[in-house]
C-alpha positions, 0 to 999 in steps of 0.5 A: 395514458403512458405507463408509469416508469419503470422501477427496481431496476438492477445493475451487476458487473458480472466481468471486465467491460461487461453490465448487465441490467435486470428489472421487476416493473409492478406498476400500471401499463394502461394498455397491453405490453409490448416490449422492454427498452434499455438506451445506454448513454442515449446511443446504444438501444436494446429491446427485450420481451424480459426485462434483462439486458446486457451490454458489452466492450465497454470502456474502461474508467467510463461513467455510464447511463442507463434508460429502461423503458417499456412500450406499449402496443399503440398510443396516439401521442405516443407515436407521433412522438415516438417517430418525430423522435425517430426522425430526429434521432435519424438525421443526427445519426446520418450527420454523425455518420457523415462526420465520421467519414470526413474525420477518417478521411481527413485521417488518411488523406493529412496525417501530417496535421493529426500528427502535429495535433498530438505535439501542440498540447505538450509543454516546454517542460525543463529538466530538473536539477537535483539540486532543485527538485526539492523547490521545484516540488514545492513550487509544482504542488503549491495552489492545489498542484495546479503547476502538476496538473497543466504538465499531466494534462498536457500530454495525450492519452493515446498518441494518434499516430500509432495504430492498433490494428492487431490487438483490434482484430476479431481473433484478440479482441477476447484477449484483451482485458479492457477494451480502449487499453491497446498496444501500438502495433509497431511495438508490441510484444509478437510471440513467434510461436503458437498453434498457428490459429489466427491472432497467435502471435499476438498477446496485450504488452509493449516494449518500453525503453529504459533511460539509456536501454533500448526494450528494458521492459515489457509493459503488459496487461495482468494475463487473463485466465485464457491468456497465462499461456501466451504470457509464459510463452512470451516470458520463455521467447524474450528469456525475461527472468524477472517478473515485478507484479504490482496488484493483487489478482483481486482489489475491491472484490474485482478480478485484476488478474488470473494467479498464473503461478503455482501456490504452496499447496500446489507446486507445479502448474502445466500451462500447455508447453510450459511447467511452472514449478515454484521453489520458494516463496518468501513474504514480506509485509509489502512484497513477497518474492517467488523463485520459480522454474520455467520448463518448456516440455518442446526443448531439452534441457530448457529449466529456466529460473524466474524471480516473480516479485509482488508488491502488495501494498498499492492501496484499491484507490490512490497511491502507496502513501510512503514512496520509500516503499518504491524505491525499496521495490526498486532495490530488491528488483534491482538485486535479482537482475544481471546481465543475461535477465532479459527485459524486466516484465511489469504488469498491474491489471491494465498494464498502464497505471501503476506499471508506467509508475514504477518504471518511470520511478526506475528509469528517472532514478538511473537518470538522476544518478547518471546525470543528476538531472531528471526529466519526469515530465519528457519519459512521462511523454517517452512512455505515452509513445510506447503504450497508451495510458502509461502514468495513467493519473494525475497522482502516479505523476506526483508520486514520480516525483516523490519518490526522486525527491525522497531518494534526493533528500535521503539517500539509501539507508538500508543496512544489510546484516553482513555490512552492519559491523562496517556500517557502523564503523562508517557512521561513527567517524568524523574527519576533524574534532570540529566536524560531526559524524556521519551518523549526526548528519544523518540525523540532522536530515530526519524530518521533524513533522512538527505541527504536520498533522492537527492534535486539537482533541488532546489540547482542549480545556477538558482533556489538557488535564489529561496530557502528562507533558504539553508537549506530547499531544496526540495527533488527531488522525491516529489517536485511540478512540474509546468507547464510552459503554464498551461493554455494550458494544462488545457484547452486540457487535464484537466484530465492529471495528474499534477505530476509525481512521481520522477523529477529526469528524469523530462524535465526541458524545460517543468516544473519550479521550486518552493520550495514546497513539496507534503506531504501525508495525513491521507486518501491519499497520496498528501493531503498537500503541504508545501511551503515557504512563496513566495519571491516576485520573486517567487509570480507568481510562487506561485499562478500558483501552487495553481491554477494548482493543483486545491487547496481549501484552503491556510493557511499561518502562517507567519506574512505579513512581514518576517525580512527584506523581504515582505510576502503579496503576495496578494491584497485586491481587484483585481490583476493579478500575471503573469497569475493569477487573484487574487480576494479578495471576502470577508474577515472575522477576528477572533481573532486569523486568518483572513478568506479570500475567493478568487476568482482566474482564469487564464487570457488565460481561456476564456471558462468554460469546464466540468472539468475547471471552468472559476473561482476557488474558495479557502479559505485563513487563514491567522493565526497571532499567529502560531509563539508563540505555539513554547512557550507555558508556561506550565500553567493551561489555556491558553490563549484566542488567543491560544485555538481560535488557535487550534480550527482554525485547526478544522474550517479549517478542516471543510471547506476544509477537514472534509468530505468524498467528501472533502479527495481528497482536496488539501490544500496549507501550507506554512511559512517563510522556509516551514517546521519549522511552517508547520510541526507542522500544518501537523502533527496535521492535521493529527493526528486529522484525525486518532483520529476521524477515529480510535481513537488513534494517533501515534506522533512518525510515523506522525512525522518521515514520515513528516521527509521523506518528507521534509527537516527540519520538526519538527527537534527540541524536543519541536516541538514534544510536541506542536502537542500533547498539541495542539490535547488535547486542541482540545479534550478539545474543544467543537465540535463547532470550533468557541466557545472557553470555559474556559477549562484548560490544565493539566501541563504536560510539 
């Protein structure tokens, strides 16, 4: 009788390449034990008196199976089965091994053919015009990306041709992050100087080719903890001063690669020869960038200054969703780099994926202003040639194309703060009475996103009762979601997330609808919400969202009455809306809002916890003349009412938004339908962010994002204007959001 199977059996990924597989077998030997056997993919066997095993050099993105087994000491059938196996699985090795010869020997005696192999499964790809590359695009991404995916497939993973002979050594294998991800020999990155050991010279990056510039960059693997020395030599060798880093050193509780600078905590790193000493560290919502000084401790006088630039925002899986964001990375790069920079280092984790995409995104991007023509799929094959894997899916090939096709359609349309005057001006100007500014162009070349997302919650017979305008509905993917026994679920679960990401599979039994949206904010996604003002039927529902999202600030810029229907959806002292008490603790009047600073609590929470107070504080701004930015007169001073305006959004900042620790406040925006009014407000609230972060602003992107997001948002010109007369009335401002000196706005409207 055989043993029954093994159970319980455990898998671990303890390192890069490596598993490990553990198991606690309770069950019935009929006979004496012998031993344990584990089979990997039916090729690899082990055998263990315990039940651990361990296999190593495994191939990156590779699906694995594995058997485990146990043996016992003598069974008839068993062994005769056992050796007519053996036989079986003899011979088939012997003819593999056989195989294996001829192959190698057909390798060495014709490499001609392999070559010609490697070019037989390419296609006759034409460059791309850019006068067509949005209709290209669309032809490419129609039937699935079918057209995308023949081009990507076409083109050979590893190009047989070049060998690997120096990262396969025994003294570099341990250098190596993943074991099929290799340089080419002929052009690998060889350091000159080492301690002489076996292997020295050798270190896991590849010169890449630009679109004119030979050796542009170096593609290189994230270093590992034994490698941070050889990748400052080879920063120090090839006199590289800029550094572009796109991953985190950890991603999904995995190590990508080892932190080879110094922290603030820590300022100066000693990596053998080499002092690495950090200067400054500025983050930024998707990158953040290091100024640091490289030292060798060998040469005199050697201080070297290094940019390191980390993009942060490549999600675990996928791609980034915006591609601007590319482009943005590309710029601030571009910014650091002169003549004396040496070859641009980019790495990720393998150094192929998102590497080979952000320097395909660089190189065609020269290309298309050089030539206005791109060839994506040919320096796609060009990169292949260079370094395995390089654009190592099918998505890093597509997001290549949109992002060319974004900078195509849109152009650059950062403003730095020392050109906004000028800019300005720029925008304004027309060349006849009969032609439109550069600024109506600009905004004629916004994406509408009409009907881009389904908002099929909010248009149902039950709910269109709670819509203000049937023209600003919700999108489904990001309206809030409430709870209906929020008091309960803050209790039990105080930390479970309040949102999903999409609502379209959402139990309808278990959540209400409100006409609200989330909106993404300068330093995170889901910084705002957008709400239309609440009718009273929907008051309830109003504050059970401010409540169950945690807000700490409302700012509504409707008047208290909205035509015929009532706005007030608050008291003066004390009341309870549904299951929400409401209190009014002080109240202070400006010229241009009214402060309020409201107590609420749930009625069914009777016991504080650590993470659920018994009562949540939260400021309300109710803004009076929000209504008349939509006109402003394009007059030398504006008035008094209208500066207490913009500076009220700085005051707002300050309270609910200004600080490091404050980011992750939620702040609540509503008007009469939720976009007209609150899109100017958000837009603003952002752009002031990116201003004092980086100091520029980008109109055109905050406006087309909001678009995105919500229905309605900044549909009209004039909406587009309002956020930048605003901002440069917020410069003009002193830093004191509460002091409103006599300062004039220059007519550029």
């Amino acid at each position: 009788t055989a043993p029954e199977d093994v159970k319980h059996v455990t898998l671990t990924l303890p390192e890069n390449n490596v598993i490990t597989v553990s198991c606690d077998y309770k069950g019935h030997l009929f006979g004496p034990k012998k031993i344990y056997r584990a089979r990997l993919n039916n090729e690899e066997v082990h055998e263990n008196k315990n039940c651990d095993f361990e296999f190593r050099d495994l191939s990156y993105s590779t699906n694995y199976t594995v058997v485990v087994c146990i043996i016992l000491f003598y069974n008839d059938k068993a062994l005769i089965g056992f050796l007519v196996f053996l036989i079986i699985l003899t011979s088939v090795a012997l003819l593999w091994v056989v195989y294996k010869i001829y192959i190698l020997k057909r390798r060495n005696l014709h490499e001609l053919p392999v070559l010609q192999y490697d070019e037989e499964t390419l296609l006759p790809v034409e460059p791309i015009v850019a006068d067509v590359l949005l209709d290209t695009y669309k032809r490419k991404l129609a039937d699935e990306g079918r057209l995308f995916l023949a081009e990507f497939q076409s083109i050979p993973r590893i190009f047989s041709r070049y060998t690997v002979k120096e990262a396969k050594k025994t003294c570099n294998v341990p250098k190596n992050r993943y074991v099929d991800i290799l340089p080419y020999d002929y052009n690998r990155v060889q350091l000159s100087t080492g301690n002489g050991e076996a292997g020295c010279d050798y270190i896991n990056a590849s010169f890449i080719d630009g679109f004119k510039e030979s050796k542009k960059y170096i593609a290189a693997q994230g270093p590992k903890d034994e490698t941070v020395s050889d990748f400052w030599r080879m920063i120090w060798e090839q006199q590289a001063s800029i550094i572009v880093m796109v991953t985190r050193c950890e991603e999904g509780n995995r190590v990508k690669c080892a932190q080879y600078w110094p922290t603030p905590d820590r300022e100066t790193e000693i990596f053998e020869e080499f002092i690495v000493k950090l200067n400054s560290e500025d983050q930024c919502p998707d990158y953040t960038v290091r100024r640091l000084s490289l030292t060798n401790k060998r040469e005199k006088n050697s201080e070297r200054e290094v940019t390191h630039i980390q993009f942060m925002s490549w999600p675990d899986h996928g791609v980034p969703g915006e591609p601007h964001l590319l482009l943005k990375l590309r710029r601030r790069v571009n910014a650091f780099k002169n003549f004396f920079s040496g070859p641009i280092v980019v790495h990720c984790s393998a150094g192929v994926g998102r590497t080979g995409t952000y320097i395909g995104i660089d190189a065609m991007m020269e290309g298309l202003e050089a030539e206005n023509r791109v060839d994506i799929y040919g320096y796609v094959v060009r990169l292949r040639r260079q370094r395995c894997l390089m654009v190592q899916v099918e998505a890093q090939y597509i997001l290549i194309h949109q992002a060319l096709l974004e900078h195509n359609q849109f152009g650059e349309t950062e403003i730095s703060l020392s050109e906004l005057h000028s800019t300005l001006s720029t925008l304004k100007q027309r060349n006849s009475d009969n032609e439109s500014t550069l600024m109506e162009d600009e905004f004629d070349r916004l994406p509408t996103f009409k009907n881009w997302r389904t908002f099929n919650t909010g248009i149902t017979e039950e709910n269109k009762k709670k819509n203000r305008s049937s023209s600003v509905i919700p999108y489904d993917y990001n309206r809030v979601l409430l709870k209906l026994d929020e008091g309960r679920s803050r209790d039990s679960d105080p930390d479970e997330q309040d949102e999903e990401d999409s609502s379209d599979e959402e139990d309808e039994d278990s959540t209400k609808y409100i006409n609200a949206s989330h909106i993404d904010g300068y330093w995170g996604p889901r910084a705002l919400i957008t709400a239309q003002t609440p009718l009273t039927d929907t008051v309830d529902d109003f504050w059970s969202m401010v409540y169950q999202k945690k807000a700490s600030a409302i700012v509504m810029l409707s008047d208290c009455s909205e035509g015929d229907k009532e706005s007030v959806y608050w008291d003066e002292d004390k009341k309870t809306f549904g299951e929400i008490e409401v209190e009014v603790a002080s109240t202070d009047t400006c010229p241009a809002f009214i402060r309020r600073n409201m107590l609420i609590r749930h009625v069914k929470v009777t016991q504080p916890t650590p993470s659920v107070s018994l009562k949540q504080t939260l400021f309300h701004f109710h803004i009076h003349q929000f209504s008349v930015m939509s006109c402003f007169k394009p007059t030398p001073l504006l008035s008094a009412e209208e500066r207490e305006s913009a500076n009220m959004i700085k005051d707002i900042k300050h309270n609910c938004g200004g600080s490091k620790s404050q980011r992750s406040m939620l702040t609540v925006v509503h008007c009469n339908d939720g976009s007209s009014r609150c899109g100017v407000f958000c837009a603003l609230w952002n752009l002031l962010d990116s201003a004092e972060t980086e100091k520029l602003v980008d109109v055109f992107q905050v406006v087309k994002t909001l678009r995105k997001e919500r229905q309605g948002m900044l549909s009209k010109p004039n909406e587009m204007k309002r956020p930048m007369i605003l901002y440069l009335q917020y410069l003009l401002n002193s830093t004191n959001p509460m002091k409103r000196p006599n300062q004039t706005l220059p007519e550029f409207f």
